[in-house]
C-alpha positions in Angstrom: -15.2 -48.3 153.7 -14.7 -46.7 150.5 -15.0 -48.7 148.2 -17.3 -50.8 149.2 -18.9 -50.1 145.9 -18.1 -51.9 142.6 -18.9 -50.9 139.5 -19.3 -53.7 136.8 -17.4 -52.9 133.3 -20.2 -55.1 131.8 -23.2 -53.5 131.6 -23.4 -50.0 133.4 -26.9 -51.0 135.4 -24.7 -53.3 137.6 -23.0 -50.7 139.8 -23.3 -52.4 143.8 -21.3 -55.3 144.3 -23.1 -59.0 143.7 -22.9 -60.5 146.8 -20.5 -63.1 146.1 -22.3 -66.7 147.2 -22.2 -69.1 144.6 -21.4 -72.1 142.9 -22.2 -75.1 142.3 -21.2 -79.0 142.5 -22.9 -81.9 142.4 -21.5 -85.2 141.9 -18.9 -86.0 139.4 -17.7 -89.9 138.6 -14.3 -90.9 139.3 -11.6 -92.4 137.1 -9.4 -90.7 134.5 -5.8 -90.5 134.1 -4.9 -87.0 135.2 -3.6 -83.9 134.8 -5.1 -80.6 135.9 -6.6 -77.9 135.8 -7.3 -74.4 134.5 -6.8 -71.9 132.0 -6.7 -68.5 133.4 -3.4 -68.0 131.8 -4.5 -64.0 131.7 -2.2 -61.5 133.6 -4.0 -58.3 134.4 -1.2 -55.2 135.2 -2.9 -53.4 137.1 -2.3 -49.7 137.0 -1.9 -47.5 140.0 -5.4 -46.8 141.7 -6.9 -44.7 142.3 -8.2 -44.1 146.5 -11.4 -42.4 146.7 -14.4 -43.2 148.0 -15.8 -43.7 144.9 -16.6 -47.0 142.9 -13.8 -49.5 142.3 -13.9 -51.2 138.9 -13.4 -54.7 138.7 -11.7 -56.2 135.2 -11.2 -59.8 134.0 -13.3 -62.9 135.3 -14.6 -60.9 138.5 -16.7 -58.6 137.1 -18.8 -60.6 136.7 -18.6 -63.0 139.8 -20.4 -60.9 142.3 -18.2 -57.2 142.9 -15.2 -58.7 143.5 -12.2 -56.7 144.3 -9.7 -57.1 140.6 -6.6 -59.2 140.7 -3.2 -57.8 140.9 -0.3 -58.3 138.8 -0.1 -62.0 137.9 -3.3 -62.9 138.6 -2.4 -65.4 141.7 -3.6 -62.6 144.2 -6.7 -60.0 144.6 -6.3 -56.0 145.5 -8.6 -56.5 148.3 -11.5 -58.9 149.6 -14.7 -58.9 151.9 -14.0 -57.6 155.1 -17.7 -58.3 156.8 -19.2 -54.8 158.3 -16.4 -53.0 156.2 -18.2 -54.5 153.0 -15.5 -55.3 149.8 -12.8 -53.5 150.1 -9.7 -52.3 148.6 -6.6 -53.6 150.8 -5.4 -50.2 150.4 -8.1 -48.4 152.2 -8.4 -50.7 155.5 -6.0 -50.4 158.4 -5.7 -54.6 157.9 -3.2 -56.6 156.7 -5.1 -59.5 154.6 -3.9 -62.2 151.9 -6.8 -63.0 149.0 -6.4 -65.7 146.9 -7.8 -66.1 143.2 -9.2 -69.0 141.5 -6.1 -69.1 139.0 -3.7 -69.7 142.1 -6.0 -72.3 143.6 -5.8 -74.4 139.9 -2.1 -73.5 139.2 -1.2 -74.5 142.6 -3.7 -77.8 142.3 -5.1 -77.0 145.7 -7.8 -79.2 147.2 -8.2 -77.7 150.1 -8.1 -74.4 152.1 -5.0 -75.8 154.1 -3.2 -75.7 150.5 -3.8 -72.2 149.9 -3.6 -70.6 153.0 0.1 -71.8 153.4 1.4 -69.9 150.7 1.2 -67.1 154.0 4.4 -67.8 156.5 1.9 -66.0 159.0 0.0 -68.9 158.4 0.4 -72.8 159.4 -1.9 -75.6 159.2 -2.2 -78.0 162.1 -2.9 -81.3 160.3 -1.5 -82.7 157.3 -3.3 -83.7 153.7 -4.9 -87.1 154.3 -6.1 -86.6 157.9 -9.8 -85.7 159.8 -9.7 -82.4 158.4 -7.9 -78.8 159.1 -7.1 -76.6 161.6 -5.1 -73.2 161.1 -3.2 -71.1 163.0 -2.6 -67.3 162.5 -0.3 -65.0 164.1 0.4 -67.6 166.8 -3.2 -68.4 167.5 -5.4 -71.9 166.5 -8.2 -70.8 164.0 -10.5 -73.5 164.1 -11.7 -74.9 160.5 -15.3 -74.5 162.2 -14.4 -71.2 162.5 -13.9 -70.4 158.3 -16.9 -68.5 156.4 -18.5 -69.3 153.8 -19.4 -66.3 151.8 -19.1 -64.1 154.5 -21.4 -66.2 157.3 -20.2 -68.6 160.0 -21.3 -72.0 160.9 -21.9 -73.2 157.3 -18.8 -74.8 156.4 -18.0 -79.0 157.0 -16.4 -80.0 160.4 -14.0 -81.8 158.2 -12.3 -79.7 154.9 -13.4 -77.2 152.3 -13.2 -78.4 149.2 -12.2 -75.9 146.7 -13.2 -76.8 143.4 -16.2 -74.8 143.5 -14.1 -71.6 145.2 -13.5 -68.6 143.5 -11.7 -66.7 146.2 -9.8 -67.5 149.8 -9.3 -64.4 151.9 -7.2 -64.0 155.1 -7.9 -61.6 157.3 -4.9 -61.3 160.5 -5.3 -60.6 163.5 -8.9 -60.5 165.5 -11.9 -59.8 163.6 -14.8 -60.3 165.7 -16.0 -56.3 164.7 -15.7 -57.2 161.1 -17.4 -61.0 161.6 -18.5 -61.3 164.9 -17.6 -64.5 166.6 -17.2 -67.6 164.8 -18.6 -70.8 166.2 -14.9 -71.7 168.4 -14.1 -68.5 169.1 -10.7 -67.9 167.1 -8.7 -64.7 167.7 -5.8 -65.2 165.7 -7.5 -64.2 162.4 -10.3 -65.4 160.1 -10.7 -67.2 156.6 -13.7 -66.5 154.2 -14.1 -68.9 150.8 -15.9 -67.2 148.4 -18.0 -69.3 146.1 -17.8 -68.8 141.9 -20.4 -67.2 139.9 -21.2 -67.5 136.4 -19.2 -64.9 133.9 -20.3 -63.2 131.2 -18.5 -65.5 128.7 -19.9 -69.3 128.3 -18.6 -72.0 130.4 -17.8 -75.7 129.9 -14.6 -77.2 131.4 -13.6 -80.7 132.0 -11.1 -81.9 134.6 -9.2 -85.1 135.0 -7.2 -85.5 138.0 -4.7 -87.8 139.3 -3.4 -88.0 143.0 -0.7 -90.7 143.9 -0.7 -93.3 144.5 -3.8 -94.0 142.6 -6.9 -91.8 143.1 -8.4 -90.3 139.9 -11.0 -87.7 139.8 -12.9 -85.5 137.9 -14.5 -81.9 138.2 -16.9 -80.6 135.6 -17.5 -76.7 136.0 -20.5 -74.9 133.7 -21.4 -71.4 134.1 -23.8 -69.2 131.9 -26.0 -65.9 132.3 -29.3 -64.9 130.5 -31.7 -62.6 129.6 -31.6 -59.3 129.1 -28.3 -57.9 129.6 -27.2 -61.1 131.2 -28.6 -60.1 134.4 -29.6 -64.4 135.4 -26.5 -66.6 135.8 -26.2 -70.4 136.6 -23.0 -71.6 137.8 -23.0 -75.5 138.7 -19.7 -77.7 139.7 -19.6 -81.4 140.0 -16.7 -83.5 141.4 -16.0 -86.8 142.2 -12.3 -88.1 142.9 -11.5 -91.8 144.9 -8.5 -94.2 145.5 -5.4 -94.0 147.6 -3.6 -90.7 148.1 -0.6 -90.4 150.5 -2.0 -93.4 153.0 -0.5 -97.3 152.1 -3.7 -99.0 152.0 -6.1 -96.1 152.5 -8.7 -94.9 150.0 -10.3 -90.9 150.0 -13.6 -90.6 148.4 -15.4 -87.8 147.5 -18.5 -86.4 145.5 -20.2 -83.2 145.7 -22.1 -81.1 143.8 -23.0 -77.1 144.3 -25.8 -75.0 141.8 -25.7 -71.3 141.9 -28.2 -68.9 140.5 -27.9 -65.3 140.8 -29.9 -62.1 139.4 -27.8 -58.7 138.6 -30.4 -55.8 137.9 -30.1 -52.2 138.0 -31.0 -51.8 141.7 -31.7 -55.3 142.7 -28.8 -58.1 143.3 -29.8 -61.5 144.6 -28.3 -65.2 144.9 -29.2 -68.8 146.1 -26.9 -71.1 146.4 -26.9 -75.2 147.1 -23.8 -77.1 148.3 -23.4 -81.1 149.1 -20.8 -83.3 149.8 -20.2 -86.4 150.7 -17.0 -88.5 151.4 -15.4 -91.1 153.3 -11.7 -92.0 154.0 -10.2 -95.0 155.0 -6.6 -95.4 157.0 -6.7 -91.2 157.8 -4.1 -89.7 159.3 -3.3 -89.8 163.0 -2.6 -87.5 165.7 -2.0 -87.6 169.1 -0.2 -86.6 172.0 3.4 -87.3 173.7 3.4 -88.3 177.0 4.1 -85.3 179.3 7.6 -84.5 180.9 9.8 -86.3 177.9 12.8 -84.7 176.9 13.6 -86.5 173.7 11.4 -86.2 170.2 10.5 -89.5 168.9 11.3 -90.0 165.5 9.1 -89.2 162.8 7.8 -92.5 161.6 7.0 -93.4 157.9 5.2 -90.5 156.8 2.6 -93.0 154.6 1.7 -95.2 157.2 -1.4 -95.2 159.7 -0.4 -95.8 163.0 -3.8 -96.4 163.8 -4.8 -99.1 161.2 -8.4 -99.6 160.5 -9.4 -96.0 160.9 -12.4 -94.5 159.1 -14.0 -91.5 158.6 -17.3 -90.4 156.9 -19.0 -87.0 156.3 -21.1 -85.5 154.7 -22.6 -81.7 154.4 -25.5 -79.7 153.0 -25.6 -76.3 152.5 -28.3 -73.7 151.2 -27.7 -69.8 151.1 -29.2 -67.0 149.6 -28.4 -63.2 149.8 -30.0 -60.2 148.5 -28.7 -56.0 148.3 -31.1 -53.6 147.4 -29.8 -49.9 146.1 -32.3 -47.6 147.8 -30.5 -44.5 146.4 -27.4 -44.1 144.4 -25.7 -43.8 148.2 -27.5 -46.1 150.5 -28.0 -49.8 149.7 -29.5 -52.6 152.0 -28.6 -56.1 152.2 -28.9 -59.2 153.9 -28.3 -63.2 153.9 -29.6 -66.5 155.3 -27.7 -69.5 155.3 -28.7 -73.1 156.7 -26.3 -76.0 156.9 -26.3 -79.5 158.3 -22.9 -81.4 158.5 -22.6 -84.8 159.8 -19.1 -86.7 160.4 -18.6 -90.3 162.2 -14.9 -91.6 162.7 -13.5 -94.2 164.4 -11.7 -92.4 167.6 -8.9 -94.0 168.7 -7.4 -92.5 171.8 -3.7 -93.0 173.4 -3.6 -93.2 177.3 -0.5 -93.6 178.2 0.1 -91.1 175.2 3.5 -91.8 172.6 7.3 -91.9 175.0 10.4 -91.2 173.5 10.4 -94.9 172.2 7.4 -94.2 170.4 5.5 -96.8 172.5 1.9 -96.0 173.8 -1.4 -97.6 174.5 -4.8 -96.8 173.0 -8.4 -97.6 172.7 -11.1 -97.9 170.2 -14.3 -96.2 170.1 -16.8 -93.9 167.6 -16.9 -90.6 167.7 -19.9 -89.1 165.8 -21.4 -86.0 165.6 -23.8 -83.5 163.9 -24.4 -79.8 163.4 -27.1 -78.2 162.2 -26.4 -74.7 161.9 -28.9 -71.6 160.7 -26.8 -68.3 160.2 -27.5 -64.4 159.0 -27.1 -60.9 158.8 -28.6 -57.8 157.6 -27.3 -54.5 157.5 -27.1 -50.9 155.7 -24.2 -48.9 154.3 -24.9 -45.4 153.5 -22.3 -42.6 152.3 -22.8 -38.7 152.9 -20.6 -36.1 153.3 -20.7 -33.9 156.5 -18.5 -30.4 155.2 -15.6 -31.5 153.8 -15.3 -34.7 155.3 -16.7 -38.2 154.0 -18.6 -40.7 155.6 -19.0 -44.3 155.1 -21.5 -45.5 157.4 -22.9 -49.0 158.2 -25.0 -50.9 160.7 -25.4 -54.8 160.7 -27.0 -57.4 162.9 -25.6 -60.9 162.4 -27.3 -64.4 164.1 -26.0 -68.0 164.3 -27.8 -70.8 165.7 -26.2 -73.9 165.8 -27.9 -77.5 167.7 -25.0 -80.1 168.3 -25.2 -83.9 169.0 -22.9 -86.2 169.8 -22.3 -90.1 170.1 -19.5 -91.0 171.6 -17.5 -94.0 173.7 -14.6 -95.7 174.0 -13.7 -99.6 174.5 -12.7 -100.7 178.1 -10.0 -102.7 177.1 -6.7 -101.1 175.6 -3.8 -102.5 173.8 -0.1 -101.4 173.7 1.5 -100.3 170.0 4.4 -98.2 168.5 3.9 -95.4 166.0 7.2 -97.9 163.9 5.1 -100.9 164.3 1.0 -100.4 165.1 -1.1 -103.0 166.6 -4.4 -103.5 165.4 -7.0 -101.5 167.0 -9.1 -103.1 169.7 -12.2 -104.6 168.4 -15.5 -102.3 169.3 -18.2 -104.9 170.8 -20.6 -102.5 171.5 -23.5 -101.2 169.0 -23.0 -97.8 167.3 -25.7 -95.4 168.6 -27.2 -92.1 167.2 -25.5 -89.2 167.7 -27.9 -87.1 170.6 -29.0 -83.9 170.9 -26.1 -82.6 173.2 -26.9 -78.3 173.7 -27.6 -75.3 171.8 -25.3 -72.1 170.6 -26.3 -69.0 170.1 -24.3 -65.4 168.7 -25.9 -62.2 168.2 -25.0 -59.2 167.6 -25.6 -55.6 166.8 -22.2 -53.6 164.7 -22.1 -49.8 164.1 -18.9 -48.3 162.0 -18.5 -45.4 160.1 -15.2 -44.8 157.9 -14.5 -40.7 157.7 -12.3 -39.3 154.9 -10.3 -36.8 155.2 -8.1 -34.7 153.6 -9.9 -35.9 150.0 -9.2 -39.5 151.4 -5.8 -38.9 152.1 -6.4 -40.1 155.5 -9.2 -42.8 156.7 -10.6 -43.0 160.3 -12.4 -45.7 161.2 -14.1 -46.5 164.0 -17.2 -49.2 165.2 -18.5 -51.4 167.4 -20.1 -54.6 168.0 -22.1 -55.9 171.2 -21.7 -59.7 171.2 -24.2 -62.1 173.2 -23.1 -65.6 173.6 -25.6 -67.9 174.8 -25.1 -71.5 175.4 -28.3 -73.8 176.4 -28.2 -77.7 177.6 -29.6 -80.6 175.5 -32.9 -79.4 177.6 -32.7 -76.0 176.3 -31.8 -74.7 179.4 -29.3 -71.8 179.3 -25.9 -72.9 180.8 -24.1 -69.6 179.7 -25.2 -66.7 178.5 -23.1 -63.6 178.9 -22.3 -60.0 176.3 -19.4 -58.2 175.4 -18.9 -54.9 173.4 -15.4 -55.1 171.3 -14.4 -52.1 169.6 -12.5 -50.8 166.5 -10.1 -47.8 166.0 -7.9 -47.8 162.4 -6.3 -45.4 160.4 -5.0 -45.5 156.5 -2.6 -42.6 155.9 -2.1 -41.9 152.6 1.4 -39.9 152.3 0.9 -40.8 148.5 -1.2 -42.7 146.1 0.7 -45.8 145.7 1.5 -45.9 150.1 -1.0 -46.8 153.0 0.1 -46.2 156.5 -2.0 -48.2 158.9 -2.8 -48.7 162.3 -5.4 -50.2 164.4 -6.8 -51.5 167.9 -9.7 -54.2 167.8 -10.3 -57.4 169.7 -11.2 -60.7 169.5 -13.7 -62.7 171.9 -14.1 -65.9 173.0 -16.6 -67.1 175.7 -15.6 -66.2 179.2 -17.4 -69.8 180.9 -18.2 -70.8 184.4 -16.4 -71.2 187.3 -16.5 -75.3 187.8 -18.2 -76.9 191.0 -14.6 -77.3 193.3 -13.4 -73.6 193.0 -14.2 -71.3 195.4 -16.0 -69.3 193.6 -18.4 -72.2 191.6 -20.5 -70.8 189.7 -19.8 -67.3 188.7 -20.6 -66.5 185.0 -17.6 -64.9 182.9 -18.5 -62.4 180.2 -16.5 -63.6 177.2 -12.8 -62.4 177.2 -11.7 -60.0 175.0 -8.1 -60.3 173.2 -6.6 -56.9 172.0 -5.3 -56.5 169.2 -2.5 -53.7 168.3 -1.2 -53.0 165.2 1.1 -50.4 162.5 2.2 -51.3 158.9 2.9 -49.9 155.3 1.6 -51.0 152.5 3.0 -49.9 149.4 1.8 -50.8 145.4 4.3 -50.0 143.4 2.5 -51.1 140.2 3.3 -55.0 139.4 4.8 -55.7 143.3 2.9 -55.0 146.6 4.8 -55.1 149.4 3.9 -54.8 153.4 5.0 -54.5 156.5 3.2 -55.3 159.7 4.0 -55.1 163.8 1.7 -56.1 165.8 0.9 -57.4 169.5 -1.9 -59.6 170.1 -2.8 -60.3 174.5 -4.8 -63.5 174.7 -6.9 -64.2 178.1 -6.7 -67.2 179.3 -8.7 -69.4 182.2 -7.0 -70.5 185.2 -7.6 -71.5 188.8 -5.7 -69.9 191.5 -3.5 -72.6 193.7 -3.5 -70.5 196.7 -6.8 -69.3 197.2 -8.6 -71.9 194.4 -10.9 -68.7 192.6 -11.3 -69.7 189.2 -10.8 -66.3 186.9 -9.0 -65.2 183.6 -6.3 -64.0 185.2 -3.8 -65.6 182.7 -2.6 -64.2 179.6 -0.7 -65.6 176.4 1.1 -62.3 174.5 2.6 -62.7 170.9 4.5 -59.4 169.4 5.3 -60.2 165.9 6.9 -58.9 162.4 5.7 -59.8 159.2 7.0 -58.8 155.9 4.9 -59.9 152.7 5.9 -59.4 148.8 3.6 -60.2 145.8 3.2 -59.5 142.3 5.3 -59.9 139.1 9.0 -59.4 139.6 8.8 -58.8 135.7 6.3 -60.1 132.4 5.5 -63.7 133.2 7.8 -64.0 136.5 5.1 -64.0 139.1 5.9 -64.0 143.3 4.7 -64.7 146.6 7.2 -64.1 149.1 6.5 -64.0 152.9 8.4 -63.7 156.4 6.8 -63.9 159.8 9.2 -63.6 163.3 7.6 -64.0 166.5 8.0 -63.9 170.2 4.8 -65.9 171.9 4.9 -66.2 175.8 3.2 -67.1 179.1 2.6 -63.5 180.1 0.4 -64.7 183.1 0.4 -68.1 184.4 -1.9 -70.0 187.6 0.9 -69.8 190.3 3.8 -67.9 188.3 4.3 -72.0 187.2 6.3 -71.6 183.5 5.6 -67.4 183.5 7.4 -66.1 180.9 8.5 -69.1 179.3 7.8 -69.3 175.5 4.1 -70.4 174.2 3.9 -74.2 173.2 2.9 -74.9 169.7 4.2 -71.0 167.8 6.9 -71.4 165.6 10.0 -68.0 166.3 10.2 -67.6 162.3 8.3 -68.9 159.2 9.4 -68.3 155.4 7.5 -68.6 152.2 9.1 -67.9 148.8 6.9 -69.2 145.9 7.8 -68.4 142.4 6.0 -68.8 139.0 7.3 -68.6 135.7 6.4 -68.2 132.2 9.7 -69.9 130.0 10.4 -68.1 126.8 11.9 -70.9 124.7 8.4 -73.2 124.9 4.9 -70.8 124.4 2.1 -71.9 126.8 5.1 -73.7 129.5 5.3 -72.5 132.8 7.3 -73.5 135.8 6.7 -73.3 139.5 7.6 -74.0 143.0 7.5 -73.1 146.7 9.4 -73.4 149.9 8.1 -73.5 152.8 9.9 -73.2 156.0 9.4 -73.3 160.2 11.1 -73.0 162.7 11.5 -75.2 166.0 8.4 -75.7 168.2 8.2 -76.3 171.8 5.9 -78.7 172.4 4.9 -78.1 175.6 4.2 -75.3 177.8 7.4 -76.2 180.6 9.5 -76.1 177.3 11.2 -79.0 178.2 10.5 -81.0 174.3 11.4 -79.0 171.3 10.1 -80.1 168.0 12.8 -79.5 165.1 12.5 -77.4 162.7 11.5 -78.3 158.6 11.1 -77.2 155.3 9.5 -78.2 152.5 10.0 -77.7 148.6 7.1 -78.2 146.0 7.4 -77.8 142.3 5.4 -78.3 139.6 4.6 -77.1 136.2 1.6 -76.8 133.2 1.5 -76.4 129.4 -1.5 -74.3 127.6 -2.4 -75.1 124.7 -5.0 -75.8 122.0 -6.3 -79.4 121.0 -8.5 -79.4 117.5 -9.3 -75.7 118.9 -10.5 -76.4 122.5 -8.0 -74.6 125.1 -6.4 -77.4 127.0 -4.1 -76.8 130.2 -2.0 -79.8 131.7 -0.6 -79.2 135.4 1.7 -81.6 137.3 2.3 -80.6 141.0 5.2 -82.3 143.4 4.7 -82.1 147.0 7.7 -82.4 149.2 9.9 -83.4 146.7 12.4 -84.7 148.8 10.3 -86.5 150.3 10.4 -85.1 154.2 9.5 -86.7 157.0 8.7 -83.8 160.0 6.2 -83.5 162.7 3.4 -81.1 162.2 3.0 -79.7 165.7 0.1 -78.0 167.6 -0.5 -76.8 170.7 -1.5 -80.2 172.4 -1.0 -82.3 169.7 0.9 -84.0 166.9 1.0 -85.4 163.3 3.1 -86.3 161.2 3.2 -83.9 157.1 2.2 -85.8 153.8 4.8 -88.0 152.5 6.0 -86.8 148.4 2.9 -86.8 146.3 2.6 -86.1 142.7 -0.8 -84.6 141.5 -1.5 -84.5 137.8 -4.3 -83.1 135.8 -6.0 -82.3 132.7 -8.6 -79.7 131.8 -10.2 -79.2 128.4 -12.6 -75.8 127.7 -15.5 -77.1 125.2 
């Protein structure tokens, strides 16, 4: 890509990109009153950039962070982010449509977790609510597992549960397929991908103090140093601790958590490396429940009280440890070399309760007890080289990469015999488990590789970019034994154009394709045992983006055709003969309206069907779980009769759901309204910032639906906090 270069205004000898890893967080105590967070009260206009395949320059807090892409106008955004193979990247120059967060929207906002950003998107949904086993995302119509989020830029390496954020610098979106740009994350996702990008330690001295409050009564605190050293600051230490515990939005419940991260990174002239440590450890009490309706009712159950459990006696532990280091040498001025290793193992163990008969109309249903534990231990990498030459008058960016993951699961799980009838409006007590809790067992083995060649042409003086790559994908699956149970290659290509009709506008399209593993036919079909390569969803897509110097705004169409497994009833082959299609419009505004009036404004409108179905059975009937029409307007405001007070908030809307794929239950539609405001300031001459956040101010009660499933969204919930620079 080209720019996939950044020069660092600091000191000139820092010209490639740092590859952003970093941070770090260790443990941090609890109590504190509360109100939050963070400083970066800096607005950086940016002026119109210049496209070339040249160096970008990064400004403010990222220059020093690693080669980030600069924010835009009012800070809450970035011009572009890491798109894998493509290497960091100007939005402007990739035939993409992607949404990066900063770390001044992630303290403004008061977000915890990656659910909390990524919804500022209205292509984006999450599929559980605050106080529940964790997250799950959907993009463009599609689940994105949280498994499936990367850390850094590598998969596998993230907990089963949530990311925290408090040690994130940066939360890029990337929509639509990416498994050129990544390769395939651990679940197989198609609808998109998230990367969190850890901090790293700026030039100017860090020591920053956080108190936090979360009703009804947790209390937390996040201590965040960063430093650099030596000789033209090339050494920098970065190290975050954070603790928080006591009930959030559960009657009765507790969330716990501590975890601490320690970053060390080296910037010379030719040389960039990092290491990185993560842990975490936490444990909730009374977590949120989902489950399932009970299949052919026609009538939504009321939403229950959104702060109950209606599975009391619930708990969930985890706990995750992290270690990643990367290096990028500059051979020449034009070719650089770079690689990373990451190694992570993440353990969660919950109490499983499971409905059978699932929830009626009445909101009756009957459910078991059991434990559900599990572990992954995860080893993850890639190594590549990007060169740039020019061949006559045309440009090259060229790259080749090899990426690994190897993940070893276990598992322990079972479920009592005995059952007992309840009601989401009045829970029974759980059955009692009798039986002893075991140790999660070495269950199978999983396995990606693959090999990625792209090259990025300019044309025209960059006027028009041409990209094109690909990326041969093994996906090997072994038994506890180590035997292979599935192992099977696919090749999934890229084509994208950027057409520059002038500076500040970006015509893009492209055609790429997701992957997800293809399986085996089961022992009752007629064709039992036949091996499927994986399946291949494609991907194609036009838009404009255009900068017109404080605002960005873009356009996208796309049309996304999702294999999908099914057995035939006639002649009982087993095949992917089925197919999910979701066409889609998506409209997306950021920036500052004017000085101190920031925005995020999005639309998303969408037509999801059963394309191909086993039989013809519900063909052409809408796909369960995708929402016709989301909306996102967020806006933040700097008053001018108080100096340092600033107002926010943020609707959220979506649209009816059906729930299932007959369409016969539709879930209604919602919307949500959050406010909040913060007040900088100085305190006997230490900057101090005071945020308070309101979720769901009035207080709605509304189902958060998935394909399959069902939860119910956080209940009102103030968040306060307090940060002090020393």
């Amino acid at each position: 890509m080209p720019t996939s270069r950044s020069a660092l205004r600091l000191h000139p000898s820092r010209r490639f990109a740092l590859h952003p890893v970093a941070s770090v967080v260790r443990h941090c105590l609890g109590t504190g009153l509360a109100l939050a967070a963070a400083g970066a009260l800096a607005q950086t206009a940016p002026a119109a950039q210049e496209h070339r395949l040249e160096n970008v320059v990064v400004s403010d807090q990222a220059e020093s962070i690693g080669g980030l892409q600069k924010t835009y106008s009012g800070g809450q955004l970035a011009r572009g982010g890491d798109l894998g193979l493509m290497g960091k990247t100007d939005l402007m120059d990739v035939p993409f449509s992607a949404t990066n967060y900063t770390a001044e929207l992630i303290e403004n906002q008061q977000g915890l977790t990656v659910s909390d950003v990524v919804m500022n998107d209205a292509s984006v949904r999450t599929l559980q609510a605050r106080g529940g086993y964790g997250e799950d995302f959907q993009i463009r119509g599609f689940g994105v597992s949280a498994r499936d989020t990367s850390l850094n830029g590598l998969y596998g390496l993230v907990p089963s549960t949530r990311m925290p954020l408090e040690m994130v610098e940066r939360v890029e979106v990337l929509k639509g397929p990416g498994a050129l740009l990544h390769g395939v994350g651990p679940s197989g996702s198609v609808g998109g991908s998230i990367n969190v990008v850890t901090k790293r330690a700026a030039d100017t001295p860090l020591t920053r103090l956080t108190t936090t409050y979360m009703g009804k009564a947790q209390f937390g605190a996040h201590l965040d140093v960063g430093r650099r050293f030596g000789e033209d600051n090339q050494w920098g230490v970065r190290g975050n601790l954070v603790a928080r515990n006591g009930e959030g939005n559960i009657d009765g419940g507790r969330q716990r958590l501590e975890l601490g991260a320690l970053g060390v990174d080296y910037a010379g002239a030719r040389l960039r490396w990092s290491a990185d440590l993560l842990a975490s450890s936490g444990k909730t009490t009374e977590y949120r429940p989902q489950s399932a309706f009970l299949a052919g009712i026609s009538q939504v159950p009321a939403v229950p009280d959104n702060r109950t459990n209606w599975n009391p006696g619930t708990v969930l532990t985890d706990a995750a440890k992290t270690v990643i280091t990367r290096a990028e040498y500059d051979i020449t001025d034009s070719t650089v070399v770079y690689g990373g290793l990451g190694y992570s193992d993440v353990t969660s163990d919950q109490h499983f309760p499971t409905a059978g008969p699932r929830i009626n109309a009445q909101g009756d249903f009957s459910v078991r007890n059991g434990y559900y534990d599990e572990y992954n231990k995860t080893t993850s990498g890639e190594i590549g080289a990007r060169t740039r030459f020019k061949t006559g008058g045309v440009g090259h960016t060229l790259v080749v990469a090899a990426n690994r993951m190897d993940r070893e699961s276990g598992y322990f799980y079972q479920l009592t015999t005995n059952a007992v009838t309840s009601n989401i409006y009045n829970p029974s007590p759980l059955p009692t488990i009798t039986f002893p809790r075991g140790e999660p067992s070495k269950t199978g083995e999983l396995v990606h590789s693959s090999l990625a060649l792209a090259d990025t042409m300019g044309f025209f003086n960059d006027r028009l970019l041409v990209s094109l790559g690909v990326r041969e994908q093994t996906i090997h699956q072994k038994t506890a034994a180590g035997a292979t149970s599935y192992k099977a290659d696919a090749i999934t290509p890229l084509a994208g154009v950027v057409l520059k009709p002038a500076r500040n506008i970006s015509v893009y399209g492209n055609y790429t394709a997701g992957l997800q593993a293809g399986g085996i036919a089961g022992p009752t079909t007629a064709n039992a045992g036949q091996v499927f390569a994986p399946q291949k969803s494609k991907q194609l897509e036009m838009g404009v983006k255009v900068d017109w110097g404080r605002l960005m705004t873009q356009a996208a169409l796309y049309q996304i055709e999702r294999p999908g497994s099914m057995t035939d009833p006639v002649t009982n082959v087993y095949s992917f003969g089925g197919e999910t299609r979701v066409r889609g419009l998506e409209l997306t505004a950021y920036g500052e309206i004017q000085r101190g009036l920031r925005a995020m404004a999005s639309a998303s409108f969408t037509t999801a069907k059963l394309a191909r179905t086993a039989g013809g059975v519900n063909q052409g009937k809408d796909a369960n779980g995708v929402p016709d029409r989301t909306f996102n307007l967020g806006l933040d405001w700097d008053t001018p009769w108080v100096q340092g007070l600033s107002l926010n908030g943020r609707v959220i809307n979506t649209s009816a759901i059906f729930y299932d794929a007959a369409n016969t239950l539709r879930m209604p539609a919602w919307t949500r309204v959050d406010i909040g405001a913060r007040y900088a300031t100085r305190i006997s001459g230490k900057p101090v910032v005071l945020r308070a956040n309101l979720e769901n101010v009035s207080d709605k009660a509304y189902w958060v639906t998935a394909s399959g499933y069902t939860t119910v969204g956080a209940p009102r919930t103030l968040m306060l906090s307090a940060q002090v620079d020393f």
